[in-house]
Kinemage of the C-alpha trace (Angstrom):
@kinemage 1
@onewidth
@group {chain A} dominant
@subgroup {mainchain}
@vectorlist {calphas} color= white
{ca unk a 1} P 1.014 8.030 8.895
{ca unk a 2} L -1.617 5.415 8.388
{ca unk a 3} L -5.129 5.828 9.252
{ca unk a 4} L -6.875 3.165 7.941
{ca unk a 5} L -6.738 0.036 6.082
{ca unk a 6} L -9.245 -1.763 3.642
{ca unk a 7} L -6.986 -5.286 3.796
{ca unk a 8} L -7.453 -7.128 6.793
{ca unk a 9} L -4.224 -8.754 6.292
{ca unk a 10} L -2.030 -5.732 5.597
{ca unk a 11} L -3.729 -4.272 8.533
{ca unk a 12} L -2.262 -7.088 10.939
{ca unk a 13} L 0.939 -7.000 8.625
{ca unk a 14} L 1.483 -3.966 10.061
{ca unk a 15} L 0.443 -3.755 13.545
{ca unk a 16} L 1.746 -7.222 14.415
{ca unk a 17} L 3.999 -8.372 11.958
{ca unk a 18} L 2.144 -11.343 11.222
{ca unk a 19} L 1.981 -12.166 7.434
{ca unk a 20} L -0.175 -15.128 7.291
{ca unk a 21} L -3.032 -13.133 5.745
{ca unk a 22} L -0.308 -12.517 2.254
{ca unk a 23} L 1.218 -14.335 0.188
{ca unk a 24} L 4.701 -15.227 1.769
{ca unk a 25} L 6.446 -14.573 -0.932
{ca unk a 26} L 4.976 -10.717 -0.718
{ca unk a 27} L 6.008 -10.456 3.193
{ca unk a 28} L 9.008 -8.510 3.106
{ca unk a 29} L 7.945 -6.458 0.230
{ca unk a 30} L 4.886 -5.571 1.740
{ca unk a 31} L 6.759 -4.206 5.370
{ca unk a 32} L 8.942 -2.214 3.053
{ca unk a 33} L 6.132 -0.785 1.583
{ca unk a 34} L 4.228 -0.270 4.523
{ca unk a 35} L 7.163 1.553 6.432
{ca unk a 36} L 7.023 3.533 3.642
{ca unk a 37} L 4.013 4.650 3.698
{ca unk a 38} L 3.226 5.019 7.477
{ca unk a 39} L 6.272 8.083 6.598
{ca unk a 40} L 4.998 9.971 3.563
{ca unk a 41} L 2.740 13.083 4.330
{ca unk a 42} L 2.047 12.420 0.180
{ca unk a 43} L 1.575 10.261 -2.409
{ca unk a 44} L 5.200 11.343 -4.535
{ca unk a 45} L 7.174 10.069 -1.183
{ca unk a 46} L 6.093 6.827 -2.527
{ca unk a 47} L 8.357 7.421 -5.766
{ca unk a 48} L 10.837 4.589 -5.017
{ca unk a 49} L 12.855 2.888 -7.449
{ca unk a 50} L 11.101 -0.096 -8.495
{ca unk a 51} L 8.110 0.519 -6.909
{ca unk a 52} L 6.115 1.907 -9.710
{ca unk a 53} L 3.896 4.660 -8.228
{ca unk a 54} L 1.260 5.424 -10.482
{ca unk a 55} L -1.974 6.853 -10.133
{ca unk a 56} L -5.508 5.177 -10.887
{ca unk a 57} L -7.748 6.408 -12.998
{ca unk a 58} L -11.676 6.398 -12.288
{ca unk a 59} L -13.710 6.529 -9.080
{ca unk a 60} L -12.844 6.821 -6.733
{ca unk a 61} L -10.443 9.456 -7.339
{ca unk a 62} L -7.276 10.560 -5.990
{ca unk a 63} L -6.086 6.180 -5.420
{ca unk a 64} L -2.379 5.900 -5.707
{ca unk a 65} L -1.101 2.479 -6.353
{ca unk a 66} L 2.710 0.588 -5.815
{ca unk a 67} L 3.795 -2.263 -7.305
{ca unk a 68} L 4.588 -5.198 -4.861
{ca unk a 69} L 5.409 -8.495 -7.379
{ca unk a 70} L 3.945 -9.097 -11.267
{ca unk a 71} L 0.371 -8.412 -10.633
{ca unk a 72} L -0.038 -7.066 -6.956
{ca unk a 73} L -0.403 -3.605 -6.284
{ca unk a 74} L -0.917 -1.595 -3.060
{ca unk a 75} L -3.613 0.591 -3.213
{ca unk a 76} L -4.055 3.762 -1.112
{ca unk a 77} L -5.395 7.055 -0.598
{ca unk a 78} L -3.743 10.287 0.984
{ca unk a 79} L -6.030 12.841 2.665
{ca unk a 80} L -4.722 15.653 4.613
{ca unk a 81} L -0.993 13.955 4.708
{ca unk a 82} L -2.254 10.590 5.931
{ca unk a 83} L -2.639 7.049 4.138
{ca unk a 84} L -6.247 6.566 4.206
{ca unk a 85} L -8.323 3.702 3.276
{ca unk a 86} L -4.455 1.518 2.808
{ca unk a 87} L -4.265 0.032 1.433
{ca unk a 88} L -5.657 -2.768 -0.409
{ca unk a 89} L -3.406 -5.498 -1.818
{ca unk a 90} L -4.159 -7.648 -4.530
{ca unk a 91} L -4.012 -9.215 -8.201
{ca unk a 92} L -5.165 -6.602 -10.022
{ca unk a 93} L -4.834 -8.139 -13.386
């Protein structure tokens, strides 16, 4: 499940379906991604084809990231089997 988001537009992505905060082109992408994660109890559920799930390296630790489209990424965090801190989309290139 989700607990928290850092993306204010993911955040009402998610809750109300309204994508005006991403990139259209990211919208349906994005609620895949999102239904995916609001699921997984950890990170490896994330291991979709074509998603990418890698993990970042520096601080802080333990950030998982997903690719969504060339350069954007979901970022996020799981802590006792929840999505924390979700979740920041962006151009990370």
């Amino acid at each position: 499940m989700i607990k928290s988001f850092r993306h204010k537009g993911l955040a009402d992505l998610f809750h109300t379906g309204n994508a005006r905060k991403v990139q259209a082109k990211h919208g349906k992408r994005l609620r895949l991604i999102l239904t995916m994660l609001n699921a997984a109890v950890h990170a490896r559920h994330m291991d979709a084809p074509g998603l990418r799930l890698h993990p970042l390296r520096g601080k802080p630790e333990d950030r998982w990231a997903v690719d969504v489209d060339e350069n954007y990424r979901v970022i996020f965090r799981f802590e006792e089997g929840h999505a924390c801190e979700v979740v920041d989309y962006g151009d990370y290139h």
